[in-house]
N, C-alpha and C positions, 0 to 999 in steps of 0.2 A: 345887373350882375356886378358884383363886389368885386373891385381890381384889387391884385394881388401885389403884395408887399415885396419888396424889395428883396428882405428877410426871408418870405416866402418862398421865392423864387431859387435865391442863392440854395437854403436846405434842397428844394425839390431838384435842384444842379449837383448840388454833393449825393446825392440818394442814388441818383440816374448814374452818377459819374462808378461810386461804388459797385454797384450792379454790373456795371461793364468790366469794371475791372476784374470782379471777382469772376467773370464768367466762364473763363478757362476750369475753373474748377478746383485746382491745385495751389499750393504755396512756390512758390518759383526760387527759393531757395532751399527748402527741405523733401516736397513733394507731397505734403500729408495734403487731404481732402478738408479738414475739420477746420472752425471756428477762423475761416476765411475774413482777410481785412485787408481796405484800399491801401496802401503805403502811397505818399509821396515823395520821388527823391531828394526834390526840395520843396521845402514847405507850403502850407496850400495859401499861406499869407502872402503869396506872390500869384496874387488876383491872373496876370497874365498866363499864367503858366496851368493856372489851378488847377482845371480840367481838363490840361491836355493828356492824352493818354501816354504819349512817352517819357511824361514825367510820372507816373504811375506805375507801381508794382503791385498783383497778389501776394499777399503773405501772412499767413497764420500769424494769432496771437503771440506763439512763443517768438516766431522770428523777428517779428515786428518791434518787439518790447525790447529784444537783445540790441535789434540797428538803435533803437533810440535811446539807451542807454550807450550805446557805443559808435560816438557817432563820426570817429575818425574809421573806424571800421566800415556803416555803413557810406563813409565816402568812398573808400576805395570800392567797396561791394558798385557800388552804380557807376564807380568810372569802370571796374574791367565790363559791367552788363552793357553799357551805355559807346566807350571808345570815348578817345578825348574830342573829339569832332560834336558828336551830339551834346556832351557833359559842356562845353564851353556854349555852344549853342542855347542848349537852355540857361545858364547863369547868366547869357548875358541878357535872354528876353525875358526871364524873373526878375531881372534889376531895373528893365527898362520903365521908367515911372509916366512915358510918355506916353505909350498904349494904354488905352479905356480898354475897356472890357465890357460888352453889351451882354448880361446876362440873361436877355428877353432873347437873343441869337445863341449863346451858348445853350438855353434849355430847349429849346426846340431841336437843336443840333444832337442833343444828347438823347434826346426823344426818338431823331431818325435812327441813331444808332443804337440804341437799346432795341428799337423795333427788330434790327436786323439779326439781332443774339440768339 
């Protein structure tokens, strides 16, 4: 059996991660049903944090486009959802460059919890 790339891995962690997040169903700032997408409140370039779920939001197309366009906006929008306790918590374990990130542990992880959805 062909071991699975690296590459591989990460997408089938973003796929898994999405799914979860979208699973509520709704946009969490407007409430519509339709054309559902993962948000992260900060960026998924901070491996540590990538797929944790409380760095994660649902949000539609529109909403999503508007925070990333407006992104003094969506700061605030995640500090009132988030409180400055969690908000400082995650910047500082996105910054932290000392944490690895096993994502052979992450997708498994993301696997149990998809199972559970």
């Amino acid at each position: 059996m062909k071991k699975k790339s690296a590459t591989w891995k990460k997408r089938e962690a973003d796929k898994l991660f999405s799914l979860i997040i979208r699973s509520p169903g709704f946009c969490t700032e407007c409430g519509t049903t339709e054309n559902l997408q993962c948000a992260h409140g900060f960026s998924r370039r901070y491996r540590s944090i990538r797929w944790n779920e409380a760095n994660a939001f649902c949000l539609c197309r529109g909403c999503h486009m508007r925070f990333t366009h407006r992104p003094l906006e969506w700061d605030d929008w995640i500090r009132g959802r988030w409180g400055d306790d969690l908000y400082a918590w995650l910047r500082s374990a996105a910054l932290d460059i000392t944490t690895k990130v096993d994502v052979d542990v992450v997708l498994l992880r993301l696997q149990d919890r998809h199972a559970e959805i």
